[in-house]
Each structure stands twice: as structure tokens, then as C-alpha cells.
C-alpha positions, 0 to 999 in steps of 0.5 A, a space after each residue: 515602692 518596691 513590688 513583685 509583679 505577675 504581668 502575665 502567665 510565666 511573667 514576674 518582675 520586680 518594679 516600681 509601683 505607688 504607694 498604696 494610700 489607705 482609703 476610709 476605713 482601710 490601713 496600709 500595711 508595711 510588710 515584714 514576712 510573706 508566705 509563699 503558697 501553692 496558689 501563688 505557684 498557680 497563680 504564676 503559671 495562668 492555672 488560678 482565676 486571677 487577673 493580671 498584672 497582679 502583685 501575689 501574697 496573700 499570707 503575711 505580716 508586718 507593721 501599720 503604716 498609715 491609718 485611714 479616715 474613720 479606722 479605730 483601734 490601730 495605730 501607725 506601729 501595730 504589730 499585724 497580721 490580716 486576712 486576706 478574704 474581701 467578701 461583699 457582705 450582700 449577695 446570697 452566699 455571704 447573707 448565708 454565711 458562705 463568704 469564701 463563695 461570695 458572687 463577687 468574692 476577692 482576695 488580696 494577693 489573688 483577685 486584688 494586689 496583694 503583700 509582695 510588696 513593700 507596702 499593703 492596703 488592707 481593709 481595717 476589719 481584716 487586720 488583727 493584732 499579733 501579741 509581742 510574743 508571735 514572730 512575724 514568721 508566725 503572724 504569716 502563718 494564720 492565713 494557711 492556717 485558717 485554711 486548715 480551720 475551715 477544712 476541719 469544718 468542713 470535713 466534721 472529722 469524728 472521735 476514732 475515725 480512722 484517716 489517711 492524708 496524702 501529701 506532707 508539706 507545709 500545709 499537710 503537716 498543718 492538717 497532721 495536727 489538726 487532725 490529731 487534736 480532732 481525735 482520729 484513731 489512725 492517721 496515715 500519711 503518704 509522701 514521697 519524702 522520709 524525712 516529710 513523713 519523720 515530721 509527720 509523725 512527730 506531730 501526730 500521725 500514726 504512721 507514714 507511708 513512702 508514696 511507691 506503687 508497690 507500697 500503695 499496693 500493700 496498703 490497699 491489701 491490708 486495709 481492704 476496708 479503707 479508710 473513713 476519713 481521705 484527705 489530699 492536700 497535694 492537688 496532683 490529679 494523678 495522687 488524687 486518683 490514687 487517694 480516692 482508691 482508699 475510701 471506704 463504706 461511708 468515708 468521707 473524701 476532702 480536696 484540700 489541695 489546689 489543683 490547676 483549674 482544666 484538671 479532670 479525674 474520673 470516679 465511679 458514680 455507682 461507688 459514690 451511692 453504693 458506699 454512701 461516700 462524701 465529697 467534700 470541697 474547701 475553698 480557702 476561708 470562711 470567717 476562720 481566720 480568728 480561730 486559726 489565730 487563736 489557735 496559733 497564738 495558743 501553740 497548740 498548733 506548731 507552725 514556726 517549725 515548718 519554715 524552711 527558710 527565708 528568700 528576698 523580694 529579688 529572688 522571689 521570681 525565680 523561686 516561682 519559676 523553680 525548679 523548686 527544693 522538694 524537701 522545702 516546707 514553708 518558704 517564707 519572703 523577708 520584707 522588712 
């Protein structure tokens, strides 16, 4: 089959490579769309913890293949999409509900092959049905926005919190709705992009602010209290710096955004006890991939509309070398 390959740091190829069999309790995957997330951009560059040669992709969708010995309930031609999550389900973390932190965690696409590729081996307890009405576009989206899911978890936004999110794309504007449905008062967007902030709004933000010095400024003058809630969903240390300079008394900062492994802020740990603040991480998935789906199946949350287009499995390589459009949103991979 055929298969997008990361051999090394700025490294990809497309070639020839097996077929992957289902195993016991597995199913193979014939791919139809794959995401392209900012992790896979990561991952090309040497910033993630992967291992190489790896194939990428780990937000996808397709048709079963092959059945494994001893799976139920899928069959060759189910419409599916899965997650990507291989949690072990026996060290500490996972005994406490803490899979995305698992000793030994793995995930497809990032620590494993993944679905750039023809065909994908996925574990059968990962692989959910997609009803006849969700597009394969939409059934890639689920992984990101389980991501979102286990943000909002995290973050516990309340009732009339007044929120800013740095950055506007793809996954920002995932985070823009579940935001709104979560019942903030205010929500301010920042991006450089007019058009991203325009999408923003139409989805639920209050307003948007152009991503200047001099317009950051005025902000910081006017809103001399901050803001409760600060999220940053770019993983650009220098937007990061910034975002940090928005928290109030008692805010609550998240690092949505992933940002490459060596990078280093500095903050003012007199600040962090002085004004009660919150620190708050959000490594990928934690058992939400099933809300997400649930919640993109509902259309209570529009991800269809945030594709910007479609590429081939050829021109992937030099999609990831870039340089990249920066009025992209979501730039999907048409398989099959």
C-alpha cells in the first residue's frame, strides 16, 4: 500500500509498505480523510516525542477493511471513524482515569503508524460508527474535537466568566463554540488574520482583536482587570508570553496549543500565588473521544465548515514542508 513516511526530521516520502493485517481484537481501516494537525507539522520538524520512520495521522476516517479474530459488532464496509488513543489500562495513571498520561502512552499516527495511508490497523475498541448522515470530512474531525472536549474538562469554565483565546484557526474555532455553549460572558478572540476573527464571531465570540502591539496595548488598558478565563491555542511561546499578560485575579490560564518540546516562557511566580491564578495543561485525549462524536453528530458544534480544502496523499510532503497558506483552517487528506 501506499503511505506517507516521516524517515527523519525534514524527512517525507511517499513508498511502498505492507499491508497492515488485523491482529486479534483489531480491524483494519481503509482510509478515506485524514486531518492534518499541528502535531503532525511537529512531528515532521523532530519538535514531538515520536519515533521515526513513522507514517503521521492520527485524525481520520474511512471504511473497515479486514475484521480480526475475535472482533464484534463491525463488519467489512462499516462507515468509521476511531481514536487514536492506545492507552495500556494498567499503569497507575490509567488505573486513575488519567489514559492521556499512561507510562507507556501511544497513539496512532504519533508513537505508532498511523492513517496516512491507504490502509490503517486500528484496535477494534477504538473504531465507532459514523451514522449514514456524517461526511468522512466530519468523521476526521472527532479526534480534534475530543481534544476540545477534554480542554473544556479541564479548564471547568463557569456561567459568566469573561474569557480571551489567542489564536483562530482550525482548532480555535472549535474552542470559540465550545466556549459559547459553556456560558462565558465575554469572549475575545485574538489572531492576526480579519477574516479568522469574522468566523469567530459568527460562531460565538463577542469580539475580535487584530493581533498588533499597539492593539494589544489598548486591550490591556481597558480591561485593567484581565480576564478569568485565558486560553492559547497557537503554541507560539512569543503569543504565549503575551496571552499570560491578560490574566486576572483568580484567572485561570490554558495551554491548549502545542508548542515545540525545547520551548521556555518565563513567569512571575510571585504573580501565580499573589493572584491565585490557575495553570492548566491539555495533553490530547482523556476517554472523550465519545462526547466529541456525540457532539459533532448532534451539530451542535459546526466542524464541516472549517476545511478548507483537500490535498492528495502526494502532495502531503510538501504541504508539511510548507510554506503553508495562512488563511487555511483545517486542511484535510482525500484518500479514498
Amino acid at each position: 500500500m501506499k503511505a506517507l513516511v516521516i524517515e527523519a526530521p525534514y524527512q517525507a516520502v511517499i513508498k511502498e509498505v505492507p499491508y497492515p493485517e488485523p491482529g486479534r481484537g483489531e480491524v483494519t481501516i481503509q482510509v478515506a480523510n485524514v486531518g492534518i494537525c499541528g502535531t503532525d507539522i511537529h512531528i515532521y520538524r523532530g519538535e514531538f516525542l515520536s519515533p521515526y520512520p513513522i507514517i503521521p495521522g492520527h485524525e481520520f476516517s474511512g471504511i473497515v477493511h479486514a475484521v480480526g479474530e475475535g472482533v464484534k459488532g463491525l463488519s467489512p464496509g462499516d462507515r468509521v471513524t476511531a481514536d487514536p488513543s492506545l492507552f495500556c489500562g494498567e499503569c497507575p495513571y490509567c488505573q486513575i482515569g488519567l489514559g492521556n498520561q499512561c507510562d507507556n502512552w501511544g497513539a496512532l499516527g504519533n508513537t505508532v503508524d498511523g492513517s496516512m495511508a491507504e490502509f490503517v490497523r486500528v484496535p477494534a475498541g477504538n473504531v465507532v460508527k459514523l451514522p449514514d448522515a456524517m461526511s468522512f470530512a466530519e468523521g476526521a474531525f472527532v479526534e480534534p474535537m475530543a481534544c476540545v472536549v477534554h480542554a473544556m474538562n479541564r479548564l471547568g469554565a463557569k456561567a459568566g466568566e469573561r474569557a480571551i483565546l489567542f489564536g483562530a484557526g482550525a482548532m480555535g474555532q472549535q474552542l470559540v463554540q465550545a466556549l459559547s455553549h459553556s456560558g462565558v460572558s465575554e469572549l475575545a478572540v485574538v489572531d492576526i488574520s480579519q477574516n479568522k476573527l469574522d468566523m469567530a464571531i459568527a460562531r460565538g465570540a463577542t469580539r475580535g482583536i487584530l493581533s498588533s502591539d499597539e492593539a494589544l496595548e489598548q486591550e490591556l488598558a481597558e480591561r485593567n482587570g484581565g480576564f478569568d478565563i485565558v486560553v492559547d491555542a497557537t503554541g507560539i511561546p512569543g503569543v504565549i508570553r503575551q496571552a499570560l499578560r491578560f490574566m486576572g485575579k483568580g484567572a485561570k490560564y490554558l495551554q491548549f496549543g502545542v508548542t515545540p518540546k525545547d520551548a521556555i516562557i518565563e513567569i512571575e511566580p510571585f504573580q501565580l500565588y499573589n493572584k491565585d491564578w490557575t495553570m492548566i495543561g491539555s495533553m490530547a485525549i482523556n476517554h472523550t473521544f465519545l462526547p466529541a462524536f456525540r457532539w459533532v453528530e448532534s451539530g451542535r458544534i459546526d466542524v464541516a465548515s472549517l476545511i478548507s480544502r483537500e490535498i492528495s496523499l502526494e502532495e502531503t510532503a510538501a504541504y508539511l514542508h510548507g510554506p503553508r497558506d495562512a488563511s487555511d483552517l483545517k486542511v484535510q487528506i482525500k484518500i479514498s
